[in-house]
MOPAC internal coordinates of N, CA, C and O (Angstrom, degrees):
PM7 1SCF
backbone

  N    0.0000 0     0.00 0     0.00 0    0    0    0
  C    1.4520 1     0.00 0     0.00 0    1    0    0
  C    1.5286 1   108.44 1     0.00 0    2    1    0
  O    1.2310 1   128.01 1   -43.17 1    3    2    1
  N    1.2335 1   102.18 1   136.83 1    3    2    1
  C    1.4415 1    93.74 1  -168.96 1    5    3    2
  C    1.8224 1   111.15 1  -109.92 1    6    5    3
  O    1.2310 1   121.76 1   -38.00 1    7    6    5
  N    1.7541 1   114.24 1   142.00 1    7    6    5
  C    1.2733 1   123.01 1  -147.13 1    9    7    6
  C    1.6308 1   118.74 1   -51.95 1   10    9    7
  O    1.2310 1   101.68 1   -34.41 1   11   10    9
  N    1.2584 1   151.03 1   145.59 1   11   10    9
  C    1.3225 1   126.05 1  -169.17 1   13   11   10
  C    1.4846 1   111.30 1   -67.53 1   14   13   11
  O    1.2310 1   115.56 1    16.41 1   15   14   13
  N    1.4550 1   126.03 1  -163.59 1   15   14   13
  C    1.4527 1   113.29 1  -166.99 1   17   15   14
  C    1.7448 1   107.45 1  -104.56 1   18   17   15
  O    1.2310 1   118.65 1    11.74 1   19   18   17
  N    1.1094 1   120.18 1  -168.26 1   19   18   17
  C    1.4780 1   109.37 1   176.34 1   21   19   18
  C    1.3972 1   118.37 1   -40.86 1   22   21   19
  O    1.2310 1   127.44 1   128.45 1   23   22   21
  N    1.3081 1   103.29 1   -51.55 1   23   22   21
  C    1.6461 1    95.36 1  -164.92 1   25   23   22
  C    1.5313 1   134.03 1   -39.63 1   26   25   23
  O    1.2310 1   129.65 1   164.97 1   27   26   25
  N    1.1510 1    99.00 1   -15.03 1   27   26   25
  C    1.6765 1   117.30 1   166.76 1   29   27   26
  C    1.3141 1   124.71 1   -87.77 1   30   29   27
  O    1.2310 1   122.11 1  -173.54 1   31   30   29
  N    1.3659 1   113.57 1     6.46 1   31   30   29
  C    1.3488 1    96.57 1   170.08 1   33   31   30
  C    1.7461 1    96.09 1  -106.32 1   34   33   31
  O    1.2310 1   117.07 1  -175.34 1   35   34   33
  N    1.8571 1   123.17 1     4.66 1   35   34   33
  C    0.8163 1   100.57 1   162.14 1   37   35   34
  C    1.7725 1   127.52 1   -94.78 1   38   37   35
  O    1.2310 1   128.86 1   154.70 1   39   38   37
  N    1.3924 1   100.54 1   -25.30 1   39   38   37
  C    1.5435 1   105.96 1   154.49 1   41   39   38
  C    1.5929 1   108.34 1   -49.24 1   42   41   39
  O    1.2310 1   113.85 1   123.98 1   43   42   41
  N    1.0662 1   129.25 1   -56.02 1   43   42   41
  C    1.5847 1    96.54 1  -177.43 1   45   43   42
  C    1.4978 1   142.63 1   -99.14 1   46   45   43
  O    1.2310 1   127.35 1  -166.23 1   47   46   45
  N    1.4100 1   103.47 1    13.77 1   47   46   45
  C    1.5283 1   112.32 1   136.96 1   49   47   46
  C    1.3972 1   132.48 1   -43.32 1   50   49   47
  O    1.2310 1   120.23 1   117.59 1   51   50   49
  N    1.3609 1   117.17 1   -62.41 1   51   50   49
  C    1.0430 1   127.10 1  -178.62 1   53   51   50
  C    1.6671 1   133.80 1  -126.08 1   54   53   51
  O    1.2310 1   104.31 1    11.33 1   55   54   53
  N    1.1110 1   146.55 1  -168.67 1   55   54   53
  C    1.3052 1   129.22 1   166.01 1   57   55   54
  C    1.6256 1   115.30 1   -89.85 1   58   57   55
  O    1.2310 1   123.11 1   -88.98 1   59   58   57
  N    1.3130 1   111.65 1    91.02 1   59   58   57
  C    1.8413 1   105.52 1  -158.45 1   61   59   58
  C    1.8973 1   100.25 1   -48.95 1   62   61   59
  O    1.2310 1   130.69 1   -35.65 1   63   62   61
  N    1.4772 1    96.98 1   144.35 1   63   62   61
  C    1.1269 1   103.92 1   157.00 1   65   63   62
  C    1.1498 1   111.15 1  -130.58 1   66   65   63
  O    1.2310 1   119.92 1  -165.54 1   67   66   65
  N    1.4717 1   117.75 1    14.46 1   67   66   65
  C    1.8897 1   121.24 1  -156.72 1   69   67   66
  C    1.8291 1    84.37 1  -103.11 1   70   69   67
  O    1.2310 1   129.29 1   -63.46 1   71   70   69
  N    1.2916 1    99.70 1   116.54 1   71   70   69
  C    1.5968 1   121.61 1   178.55 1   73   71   70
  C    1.6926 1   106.67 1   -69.52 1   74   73   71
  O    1.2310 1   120.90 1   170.87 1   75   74   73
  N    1.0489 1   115.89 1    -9.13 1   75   74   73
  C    1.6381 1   116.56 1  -178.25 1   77   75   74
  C    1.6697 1   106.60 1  -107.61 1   78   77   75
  O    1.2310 1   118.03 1   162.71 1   79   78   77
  N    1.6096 1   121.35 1   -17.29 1   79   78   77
  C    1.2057 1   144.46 1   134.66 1   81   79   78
  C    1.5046 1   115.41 1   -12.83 1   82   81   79
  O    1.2310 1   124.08 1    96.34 1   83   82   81
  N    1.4894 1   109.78 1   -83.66 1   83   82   81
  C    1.0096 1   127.36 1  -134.46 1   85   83   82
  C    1.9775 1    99.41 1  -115.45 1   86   85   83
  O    1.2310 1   125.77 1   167.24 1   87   86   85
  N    1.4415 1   106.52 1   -12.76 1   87   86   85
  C    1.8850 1   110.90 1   162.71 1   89   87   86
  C    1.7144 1    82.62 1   -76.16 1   90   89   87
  O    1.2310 1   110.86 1   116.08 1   91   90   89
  N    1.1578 1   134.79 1   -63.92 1   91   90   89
  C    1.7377 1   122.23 1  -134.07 1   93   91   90
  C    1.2890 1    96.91 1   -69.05 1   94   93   91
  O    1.2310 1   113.70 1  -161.25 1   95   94   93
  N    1.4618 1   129.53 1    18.75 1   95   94   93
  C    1.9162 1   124.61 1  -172.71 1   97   95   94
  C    1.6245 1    89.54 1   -98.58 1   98   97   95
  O    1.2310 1   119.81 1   -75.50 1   99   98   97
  N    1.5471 1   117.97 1   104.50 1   99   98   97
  C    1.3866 1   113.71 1   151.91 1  101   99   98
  C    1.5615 1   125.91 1   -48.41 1  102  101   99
  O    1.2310 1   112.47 1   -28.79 1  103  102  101
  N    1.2077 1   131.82 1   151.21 1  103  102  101
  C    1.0567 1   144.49 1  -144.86 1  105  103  102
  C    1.7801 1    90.92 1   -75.16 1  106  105  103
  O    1.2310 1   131.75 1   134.97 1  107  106  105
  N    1.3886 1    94.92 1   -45.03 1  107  106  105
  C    2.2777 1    98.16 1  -155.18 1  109  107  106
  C    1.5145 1    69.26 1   -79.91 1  110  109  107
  O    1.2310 1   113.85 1    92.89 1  111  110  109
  N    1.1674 1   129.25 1   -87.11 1  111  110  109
  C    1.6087 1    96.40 1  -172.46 1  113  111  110
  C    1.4968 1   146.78 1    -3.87 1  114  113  111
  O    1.2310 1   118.95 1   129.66 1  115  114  113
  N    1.4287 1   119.60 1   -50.34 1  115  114  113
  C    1.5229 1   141.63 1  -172.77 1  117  115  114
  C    1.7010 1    89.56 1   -74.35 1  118  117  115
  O    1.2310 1   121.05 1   132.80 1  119  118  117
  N    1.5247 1   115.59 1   -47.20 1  119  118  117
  C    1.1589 1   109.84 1  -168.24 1  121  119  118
  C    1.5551 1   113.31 1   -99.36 1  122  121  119
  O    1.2310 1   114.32 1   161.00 1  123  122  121
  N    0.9756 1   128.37 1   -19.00 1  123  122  121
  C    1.9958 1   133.55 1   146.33 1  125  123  122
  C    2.1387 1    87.74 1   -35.42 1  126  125  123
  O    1.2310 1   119.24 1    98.25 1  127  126  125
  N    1.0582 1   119.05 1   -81.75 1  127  126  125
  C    1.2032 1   132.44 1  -153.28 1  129  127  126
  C    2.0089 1   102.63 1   -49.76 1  130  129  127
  O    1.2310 1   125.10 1   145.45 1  131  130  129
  N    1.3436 1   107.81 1   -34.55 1  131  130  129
  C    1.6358 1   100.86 1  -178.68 1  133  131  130
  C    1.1929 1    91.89 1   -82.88 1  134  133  131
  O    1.2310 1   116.93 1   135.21 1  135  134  133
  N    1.2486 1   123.44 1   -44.79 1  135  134  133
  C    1.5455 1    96.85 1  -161.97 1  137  135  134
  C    1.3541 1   120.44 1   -70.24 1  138  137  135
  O    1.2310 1   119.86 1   139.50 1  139  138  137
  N    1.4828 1   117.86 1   -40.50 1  139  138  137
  C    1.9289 1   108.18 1   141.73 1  141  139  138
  C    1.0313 1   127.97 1    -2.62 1  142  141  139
  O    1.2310 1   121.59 1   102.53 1  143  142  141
  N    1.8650 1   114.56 1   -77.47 1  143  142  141
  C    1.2502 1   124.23 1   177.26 1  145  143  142
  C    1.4910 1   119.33 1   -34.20 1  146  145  143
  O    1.2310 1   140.14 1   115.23 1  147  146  145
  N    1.4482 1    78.54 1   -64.77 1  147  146  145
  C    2.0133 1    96.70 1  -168.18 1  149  147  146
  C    1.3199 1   118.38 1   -63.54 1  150  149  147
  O    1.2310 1   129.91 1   152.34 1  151  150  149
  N    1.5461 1    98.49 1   -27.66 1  151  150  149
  C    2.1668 1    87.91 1  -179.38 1  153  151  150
  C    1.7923 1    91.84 1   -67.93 1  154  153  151
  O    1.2310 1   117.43 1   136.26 1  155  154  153
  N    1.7612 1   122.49 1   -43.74 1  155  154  153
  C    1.0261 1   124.25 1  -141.68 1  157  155  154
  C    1.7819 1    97.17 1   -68.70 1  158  157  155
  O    1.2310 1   131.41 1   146.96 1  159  158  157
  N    1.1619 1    95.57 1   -33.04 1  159  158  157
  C    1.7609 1    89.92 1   172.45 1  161  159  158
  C    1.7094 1   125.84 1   -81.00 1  162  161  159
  O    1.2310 1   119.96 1  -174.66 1  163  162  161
  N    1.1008 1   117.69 1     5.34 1  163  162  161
  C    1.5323 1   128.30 1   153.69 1  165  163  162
  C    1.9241 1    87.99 1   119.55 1  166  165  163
  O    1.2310 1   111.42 1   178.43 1  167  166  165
  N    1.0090 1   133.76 1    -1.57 1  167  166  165
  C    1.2125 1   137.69 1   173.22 1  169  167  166
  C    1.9979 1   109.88 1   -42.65 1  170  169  167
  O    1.2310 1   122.24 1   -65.40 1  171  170  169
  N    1.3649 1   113.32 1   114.60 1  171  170  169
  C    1.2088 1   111.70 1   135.99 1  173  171  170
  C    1.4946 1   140.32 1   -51.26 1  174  173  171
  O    1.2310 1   116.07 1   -58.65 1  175  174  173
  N    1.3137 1   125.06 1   121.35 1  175  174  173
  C    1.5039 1   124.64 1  -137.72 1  177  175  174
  C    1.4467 1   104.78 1  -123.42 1  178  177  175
  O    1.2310 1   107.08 1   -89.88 1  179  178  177
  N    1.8148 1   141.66 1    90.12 1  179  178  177
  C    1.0440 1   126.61 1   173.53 1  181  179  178
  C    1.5597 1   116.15 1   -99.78 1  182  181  179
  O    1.2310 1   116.39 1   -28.60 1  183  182  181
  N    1.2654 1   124.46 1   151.40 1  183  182  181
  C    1.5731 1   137.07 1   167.44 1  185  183  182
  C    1.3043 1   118.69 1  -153.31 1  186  185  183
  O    1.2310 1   131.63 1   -66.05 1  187  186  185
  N    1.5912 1    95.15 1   113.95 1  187  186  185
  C    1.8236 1    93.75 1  -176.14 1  189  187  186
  C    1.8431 1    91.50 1   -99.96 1  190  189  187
  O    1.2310 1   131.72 1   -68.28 1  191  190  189
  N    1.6947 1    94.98 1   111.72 1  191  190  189
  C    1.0880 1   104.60 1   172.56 1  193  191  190
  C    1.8532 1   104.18 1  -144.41 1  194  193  191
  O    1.2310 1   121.13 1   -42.02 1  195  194  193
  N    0.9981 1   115.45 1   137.98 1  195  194  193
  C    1.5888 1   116.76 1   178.34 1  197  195  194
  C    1.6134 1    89.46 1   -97.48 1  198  197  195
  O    1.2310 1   115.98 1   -80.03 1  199  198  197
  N    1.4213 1   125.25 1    99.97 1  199  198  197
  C    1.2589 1   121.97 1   165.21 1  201  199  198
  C    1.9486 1   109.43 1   -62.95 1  202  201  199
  O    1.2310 1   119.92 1   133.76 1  203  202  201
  N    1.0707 1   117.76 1   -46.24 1  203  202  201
  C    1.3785 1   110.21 1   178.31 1  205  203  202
  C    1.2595 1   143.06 1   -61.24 1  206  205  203
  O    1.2310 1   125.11 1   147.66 1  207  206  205
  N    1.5992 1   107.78 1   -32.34 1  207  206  205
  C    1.2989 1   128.27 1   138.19 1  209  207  206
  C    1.0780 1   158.49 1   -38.89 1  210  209  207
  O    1.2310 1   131.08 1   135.66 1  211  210  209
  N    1.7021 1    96.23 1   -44.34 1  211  210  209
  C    1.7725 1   134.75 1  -171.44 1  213  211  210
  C    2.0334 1    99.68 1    50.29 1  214  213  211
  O    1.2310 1   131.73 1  -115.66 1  215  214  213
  N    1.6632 1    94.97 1    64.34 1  215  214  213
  C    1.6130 1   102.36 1  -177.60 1  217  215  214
  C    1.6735 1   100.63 1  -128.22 1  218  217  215
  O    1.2310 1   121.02 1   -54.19 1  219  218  217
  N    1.1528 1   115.65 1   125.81 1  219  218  217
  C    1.5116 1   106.80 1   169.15 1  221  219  218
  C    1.9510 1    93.62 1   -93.17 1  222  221  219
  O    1.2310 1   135.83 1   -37.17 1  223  222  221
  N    1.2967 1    86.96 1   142.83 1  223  222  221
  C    1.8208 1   118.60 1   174.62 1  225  223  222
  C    1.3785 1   132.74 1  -129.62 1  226  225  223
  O    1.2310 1   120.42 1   -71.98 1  227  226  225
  N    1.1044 1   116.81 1   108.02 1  227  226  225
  C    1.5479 1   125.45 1    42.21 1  229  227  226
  C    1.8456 1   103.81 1  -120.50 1  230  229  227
  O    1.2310 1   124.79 1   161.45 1  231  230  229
  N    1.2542 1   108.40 1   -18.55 1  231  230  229
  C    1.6969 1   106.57 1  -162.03 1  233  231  230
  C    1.7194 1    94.23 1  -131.35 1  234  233  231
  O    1.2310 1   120.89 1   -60.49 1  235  234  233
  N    1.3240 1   115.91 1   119.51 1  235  234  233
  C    1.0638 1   138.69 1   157.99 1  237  235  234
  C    1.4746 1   132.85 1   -23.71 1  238  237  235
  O    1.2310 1   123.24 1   146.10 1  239  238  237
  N    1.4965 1   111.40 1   -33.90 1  239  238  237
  C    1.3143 1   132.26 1   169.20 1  241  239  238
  C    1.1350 1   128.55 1  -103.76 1  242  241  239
  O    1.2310 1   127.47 1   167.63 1  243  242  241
  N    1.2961 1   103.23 1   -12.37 1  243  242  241
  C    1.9180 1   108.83 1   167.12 1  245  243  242
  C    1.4306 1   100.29 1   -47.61 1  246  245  243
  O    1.2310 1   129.19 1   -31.64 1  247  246  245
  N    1.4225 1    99.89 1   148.36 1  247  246  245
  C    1.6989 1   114.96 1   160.53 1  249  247  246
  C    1.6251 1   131.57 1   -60.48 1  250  249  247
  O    1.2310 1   123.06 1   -30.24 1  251  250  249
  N    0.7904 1   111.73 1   149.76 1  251  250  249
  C    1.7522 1   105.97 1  -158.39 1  253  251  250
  C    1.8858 1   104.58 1   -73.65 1  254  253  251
  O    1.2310 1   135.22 1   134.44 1  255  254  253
  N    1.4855 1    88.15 1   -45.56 1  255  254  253
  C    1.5624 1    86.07 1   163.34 1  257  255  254
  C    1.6966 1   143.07 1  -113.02 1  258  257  255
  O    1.2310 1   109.99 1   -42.06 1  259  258  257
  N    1.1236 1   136.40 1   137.94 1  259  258  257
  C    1.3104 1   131.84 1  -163.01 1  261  259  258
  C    1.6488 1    88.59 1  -123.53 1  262  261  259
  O    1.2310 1   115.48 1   -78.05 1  263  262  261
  N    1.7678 1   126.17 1   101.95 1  263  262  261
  C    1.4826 1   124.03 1   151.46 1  265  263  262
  C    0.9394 1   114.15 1   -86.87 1  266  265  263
  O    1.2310 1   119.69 1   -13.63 1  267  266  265
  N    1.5407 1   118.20 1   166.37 1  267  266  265
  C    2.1362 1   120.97 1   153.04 1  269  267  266
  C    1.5444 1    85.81 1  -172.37 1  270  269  267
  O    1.2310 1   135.94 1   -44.04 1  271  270  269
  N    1.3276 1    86.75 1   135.96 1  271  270  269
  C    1.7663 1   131.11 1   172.58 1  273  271  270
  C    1.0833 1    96.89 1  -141.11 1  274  273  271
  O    1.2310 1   119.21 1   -40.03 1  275  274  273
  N    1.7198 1   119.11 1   139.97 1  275  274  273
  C    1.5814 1   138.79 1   152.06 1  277  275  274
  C    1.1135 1   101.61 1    57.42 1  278  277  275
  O    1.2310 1   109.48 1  -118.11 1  279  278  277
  N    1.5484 1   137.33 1    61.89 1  279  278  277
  C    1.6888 1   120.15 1  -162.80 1  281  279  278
  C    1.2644 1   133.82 1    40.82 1  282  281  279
  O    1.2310 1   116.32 1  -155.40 1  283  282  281
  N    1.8294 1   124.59 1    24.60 1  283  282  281
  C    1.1351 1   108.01 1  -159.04 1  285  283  282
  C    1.9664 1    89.32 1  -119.63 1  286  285  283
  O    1.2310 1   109.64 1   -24.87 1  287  286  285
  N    1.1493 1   137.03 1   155.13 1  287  286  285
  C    1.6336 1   113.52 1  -164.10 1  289  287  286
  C    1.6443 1    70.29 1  -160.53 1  290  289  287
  O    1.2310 1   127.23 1   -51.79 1  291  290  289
  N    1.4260 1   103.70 1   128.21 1  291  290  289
  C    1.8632 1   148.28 1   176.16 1  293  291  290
  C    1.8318 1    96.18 1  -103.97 1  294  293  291
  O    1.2310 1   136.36 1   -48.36 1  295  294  293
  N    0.8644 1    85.92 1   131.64 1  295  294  293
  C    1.8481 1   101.44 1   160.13 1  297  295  294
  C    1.1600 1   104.01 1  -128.29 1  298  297  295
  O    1.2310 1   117.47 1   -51.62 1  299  298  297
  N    1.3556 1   122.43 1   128.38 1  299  298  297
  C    1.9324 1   111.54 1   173.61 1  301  299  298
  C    1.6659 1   106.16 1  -152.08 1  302  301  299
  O    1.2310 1   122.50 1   -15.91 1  303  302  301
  N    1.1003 1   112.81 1   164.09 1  303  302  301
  C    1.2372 1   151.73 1  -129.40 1  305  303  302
  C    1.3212 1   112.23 1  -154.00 1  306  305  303
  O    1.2310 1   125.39 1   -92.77 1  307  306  305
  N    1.5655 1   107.24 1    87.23 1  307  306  305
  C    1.8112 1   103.44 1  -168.28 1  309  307  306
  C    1.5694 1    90.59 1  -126.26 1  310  309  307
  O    1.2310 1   122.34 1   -44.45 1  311  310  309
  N    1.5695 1   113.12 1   135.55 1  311  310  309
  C    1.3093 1   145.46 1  -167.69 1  313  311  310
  C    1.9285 1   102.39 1  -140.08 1  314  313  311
  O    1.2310 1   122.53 1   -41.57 1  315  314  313
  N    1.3384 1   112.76 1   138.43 1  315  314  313
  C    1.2599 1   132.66 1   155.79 1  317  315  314
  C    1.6230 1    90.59 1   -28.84 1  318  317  315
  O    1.2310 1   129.86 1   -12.33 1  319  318  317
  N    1.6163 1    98.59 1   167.67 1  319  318  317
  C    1.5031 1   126.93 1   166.79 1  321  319  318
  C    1.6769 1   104.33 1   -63.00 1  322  321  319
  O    1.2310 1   130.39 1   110.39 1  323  322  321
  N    1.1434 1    97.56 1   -69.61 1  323  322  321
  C    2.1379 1   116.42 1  -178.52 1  325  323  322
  C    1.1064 1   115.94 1   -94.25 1  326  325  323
  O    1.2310 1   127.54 1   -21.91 1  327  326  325
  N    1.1280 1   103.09 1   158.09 1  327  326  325
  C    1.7006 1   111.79 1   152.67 1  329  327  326
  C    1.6299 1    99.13 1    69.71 1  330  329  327
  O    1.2310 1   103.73 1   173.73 1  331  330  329
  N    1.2314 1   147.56 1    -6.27 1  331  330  329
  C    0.8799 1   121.79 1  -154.55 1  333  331  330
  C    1.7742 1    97.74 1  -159.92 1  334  333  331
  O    1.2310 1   130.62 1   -64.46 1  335  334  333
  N    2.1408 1    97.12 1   115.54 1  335  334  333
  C    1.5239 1   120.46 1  -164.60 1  337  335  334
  C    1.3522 1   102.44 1  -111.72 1  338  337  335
  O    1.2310 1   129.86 1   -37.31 1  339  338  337
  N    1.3094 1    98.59 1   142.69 1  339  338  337
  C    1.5108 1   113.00 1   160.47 1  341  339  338
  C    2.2740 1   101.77 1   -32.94 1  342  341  339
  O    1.2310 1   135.85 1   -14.68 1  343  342  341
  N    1.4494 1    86.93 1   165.32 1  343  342  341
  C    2.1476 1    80.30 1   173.75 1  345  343  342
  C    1.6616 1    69.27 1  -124.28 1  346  345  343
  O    1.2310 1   132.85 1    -0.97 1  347  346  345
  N    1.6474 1    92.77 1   179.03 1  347  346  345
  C    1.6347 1   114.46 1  -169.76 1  349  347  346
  C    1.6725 1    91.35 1   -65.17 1  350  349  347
  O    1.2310 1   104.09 1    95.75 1  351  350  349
  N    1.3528 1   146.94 1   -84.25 1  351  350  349
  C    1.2710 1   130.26 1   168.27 1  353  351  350
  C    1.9181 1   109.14 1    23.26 1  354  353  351
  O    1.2310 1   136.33 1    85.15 1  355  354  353
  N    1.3126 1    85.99 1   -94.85 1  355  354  353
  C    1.5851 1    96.98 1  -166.46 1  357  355  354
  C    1.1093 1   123.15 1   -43.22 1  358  357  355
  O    1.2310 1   126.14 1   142.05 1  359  358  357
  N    1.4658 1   105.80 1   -37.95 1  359  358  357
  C    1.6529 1   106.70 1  -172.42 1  361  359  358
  C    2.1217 1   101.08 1   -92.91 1  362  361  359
  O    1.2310 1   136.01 1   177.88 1  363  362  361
  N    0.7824 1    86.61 1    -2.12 1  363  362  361
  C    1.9946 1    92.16 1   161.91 1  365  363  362
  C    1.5245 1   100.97 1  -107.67 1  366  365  363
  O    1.2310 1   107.00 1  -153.08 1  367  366  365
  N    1.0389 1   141.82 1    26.92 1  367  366  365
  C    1.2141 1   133.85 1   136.21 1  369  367  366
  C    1.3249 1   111.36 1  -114.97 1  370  369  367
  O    1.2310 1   113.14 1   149.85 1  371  370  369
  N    1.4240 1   130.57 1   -30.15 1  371  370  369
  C    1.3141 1   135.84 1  -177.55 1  373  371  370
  C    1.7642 1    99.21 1   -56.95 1  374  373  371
  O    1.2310 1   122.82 1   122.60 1  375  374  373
  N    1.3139 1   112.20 1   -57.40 1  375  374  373
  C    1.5303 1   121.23 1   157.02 1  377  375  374
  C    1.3505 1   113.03 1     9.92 1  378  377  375
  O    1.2310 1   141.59 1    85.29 1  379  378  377
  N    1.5415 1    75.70 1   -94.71 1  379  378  377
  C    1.4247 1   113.90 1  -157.74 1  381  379  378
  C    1.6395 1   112.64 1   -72.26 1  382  381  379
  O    1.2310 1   120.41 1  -178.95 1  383  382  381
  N    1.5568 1   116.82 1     1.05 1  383  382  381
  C    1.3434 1   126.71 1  -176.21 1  385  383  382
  C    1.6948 1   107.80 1   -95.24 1  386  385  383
  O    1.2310 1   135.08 1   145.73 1  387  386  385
  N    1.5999 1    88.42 1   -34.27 1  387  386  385
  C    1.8705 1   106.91 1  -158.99 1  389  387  386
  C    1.5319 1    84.90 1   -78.94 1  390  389  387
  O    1.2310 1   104.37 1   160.61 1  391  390  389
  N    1.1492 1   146.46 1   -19.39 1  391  390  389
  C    1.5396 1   129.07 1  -141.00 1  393  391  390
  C    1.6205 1   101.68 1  -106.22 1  394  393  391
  O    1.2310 1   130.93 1  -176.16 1  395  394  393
  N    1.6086 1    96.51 1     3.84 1  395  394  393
  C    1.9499 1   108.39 1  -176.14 1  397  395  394
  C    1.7529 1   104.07 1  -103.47 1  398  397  395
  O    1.2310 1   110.02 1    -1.22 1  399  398  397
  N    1.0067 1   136.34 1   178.78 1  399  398  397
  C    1.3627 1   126.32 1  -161.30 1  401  399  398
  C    2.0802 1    77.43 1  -152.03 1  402  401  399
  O    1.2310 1   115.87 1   164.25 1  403  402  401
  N    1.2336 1   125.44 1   -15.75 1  403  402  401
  C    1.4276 1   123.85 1   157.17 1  405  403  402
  C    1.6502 1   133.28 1   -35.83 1  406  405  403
  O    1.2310 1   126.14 1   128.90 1  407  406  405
  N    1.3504 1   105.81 1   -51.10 1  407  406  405
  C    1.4576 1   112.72 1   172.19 1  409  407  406
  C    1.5596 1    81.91 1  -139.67 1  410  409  407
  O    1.2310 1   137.60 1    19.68 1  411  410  409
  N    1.6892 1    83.50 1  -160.32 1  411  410  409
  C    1.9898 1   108.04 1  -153.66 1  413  411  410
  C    1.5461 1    77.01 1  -124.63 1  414  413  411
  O    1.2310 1   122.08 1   -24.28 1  415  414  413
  N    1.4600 1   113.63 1   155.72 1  415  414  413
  C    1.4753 1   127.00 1   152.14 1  417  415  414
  C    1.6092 1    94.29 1  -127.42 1  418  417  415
  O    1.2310 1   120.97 1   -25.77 1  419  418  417
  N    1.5193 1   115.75 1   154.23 1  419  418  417
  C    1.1257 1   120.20 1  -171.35 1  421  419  418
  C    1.7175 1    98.46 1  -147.82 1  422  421  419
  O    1.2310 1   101.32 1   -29.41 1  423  422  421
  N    1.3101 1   151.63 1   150.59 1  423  422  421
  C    1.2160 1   153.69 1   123.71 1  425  423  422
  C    1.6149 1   112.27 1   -83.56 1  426  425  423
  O    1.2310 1   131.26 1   -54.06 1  427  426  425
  N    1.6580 1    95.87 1   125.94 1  427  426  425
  C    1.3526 1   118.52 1  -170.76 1  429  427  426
  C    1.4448 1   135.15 1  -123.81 1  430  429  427
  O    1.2310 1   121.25 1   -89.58 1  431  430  429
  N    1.5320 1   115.21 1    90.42 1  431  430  429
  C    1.3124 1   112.25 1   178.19 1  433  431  430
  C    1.4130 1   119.63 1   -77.72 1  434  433  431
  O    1.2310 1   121.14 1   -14.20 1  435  434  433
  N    1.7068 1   115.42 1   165.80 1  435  434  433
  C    1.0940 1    98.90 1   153.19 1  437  435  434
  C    2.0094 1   154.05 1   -59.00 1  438  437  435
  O    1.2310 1   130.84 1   170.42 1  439  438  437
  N    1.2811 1    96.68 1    -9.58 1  439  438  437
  C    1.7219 1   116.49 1   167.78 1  441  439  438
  C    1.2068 1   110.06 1   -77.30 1  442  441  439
  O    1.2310 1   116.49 1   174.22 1  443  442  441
  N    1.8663 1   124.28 1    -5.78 1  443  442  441
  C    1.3415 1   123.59 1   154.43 1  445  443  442
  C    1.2888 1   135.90 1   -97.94 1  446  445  443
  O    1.2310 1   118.42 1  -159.80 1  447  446  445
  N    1.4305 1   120.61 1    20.20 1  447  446  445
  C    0.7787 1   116.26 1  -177.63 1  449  447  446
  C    1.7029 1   142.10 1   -92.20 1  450  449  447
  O    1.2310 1   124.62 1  -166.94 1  451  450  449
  N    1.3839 1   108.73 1    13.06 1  451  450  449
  C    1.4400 1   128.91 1   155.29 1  453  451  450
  C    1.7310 1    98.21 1   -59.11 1  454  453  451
  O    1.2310 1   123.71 1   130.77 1  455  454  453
  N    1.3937 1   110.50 1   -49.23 1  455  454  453
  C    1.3828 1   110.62 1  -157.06 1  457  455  454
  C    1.4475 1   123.29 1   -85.54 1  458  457  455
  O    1.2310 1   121.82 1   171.10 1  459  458  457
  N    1.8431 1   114.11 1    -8.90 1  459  458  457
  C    1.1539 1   134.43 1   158.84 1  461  459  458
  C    1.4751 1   114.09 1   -72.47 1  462  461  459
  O    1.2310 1   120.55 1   128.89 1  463  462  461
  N    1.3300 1   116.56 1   -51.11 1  463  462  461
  C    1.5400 1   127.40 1   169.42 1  465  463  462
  C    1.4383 1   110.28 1   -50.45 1  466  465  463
  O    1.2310 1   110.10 1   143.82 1  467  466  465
  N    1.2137 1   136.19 1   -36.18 1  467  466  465
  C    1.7196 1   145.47 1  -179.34 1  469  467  466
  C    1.8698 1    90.39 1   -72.24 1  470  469  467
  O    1.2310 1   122.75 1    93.89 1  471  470  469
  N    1.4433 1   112.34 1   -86.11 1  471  470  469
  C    1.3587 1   115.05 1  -155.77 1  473  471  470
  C    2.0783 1   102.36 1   -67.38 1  474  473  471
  O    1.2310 1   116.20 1  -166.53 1  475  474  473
  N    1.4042 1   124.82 1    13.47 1  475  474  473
  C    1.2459 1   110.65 1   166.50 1  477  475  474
  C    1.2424 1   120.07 1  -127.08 1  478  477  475
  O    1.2310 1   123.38 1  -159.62 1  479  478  477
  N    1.4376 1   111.13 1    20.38 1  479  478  477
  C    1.8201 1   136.39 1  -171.09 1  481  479  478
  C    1.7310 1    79.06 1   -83.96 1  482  481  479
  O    1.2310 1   120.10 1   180.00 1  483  482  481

């Protein structure tokens, strides 16, 4: 996997608050960078993504990520800073994820990521 691009070494200097910061983080970037995190914290790491293709598999609205450590199972949902919404898909699985008290579903920008780093320590 290859490392995310500069812009992260200015997110982790400091706590970005610079809004032009935190739009210029491409999406596979934002999400190159959790899954880093998350393997690095002992996290089991799923993504149904056909990189060669550019096909998500099998369902369009699944969440981008599926973790579990120690019985504990993350569903997440990583989107740009701007411009950029869940489609009806996602949020009918987000639904239908949130309504279980089993795992966590979360949607995750980059302006959250103090708070991804806390709940994947």
């Amino acid at each position: 996997m290859t490392p995310p691009g500069q812009w992260w070494e200015q997110v982790m200097d400091a706590a970005v608050d610079d809004a032009a910061v935190l739009r210029s983080i491409p999406e596979s970037e934002w999400l190159q960078y959790v899954i880093l995190e998350a393997r690095a914290q002992g996290w089991l790491v799923h993504h149904d993504y056909d990189q060669a293709n550019h096909n998500r598999v099998p369902d369009p609205g699944f969440p981008d990520l599926c973790l579990a450590r120690a019985g504990a199972v993350i569903f997440a949902e990583l989107k740009r800073q701007a411009r950029s919404n869940p489609t009806p898909q996602q949020y009918e699985w987000a639904a239908a994820l949130a309504a279980n008290d089993r795992h966590e579903y979360f949607l995750w920008r980059p302006s959250h990521w103090p708070e991804v780093r806390k709940i994947l320590a």
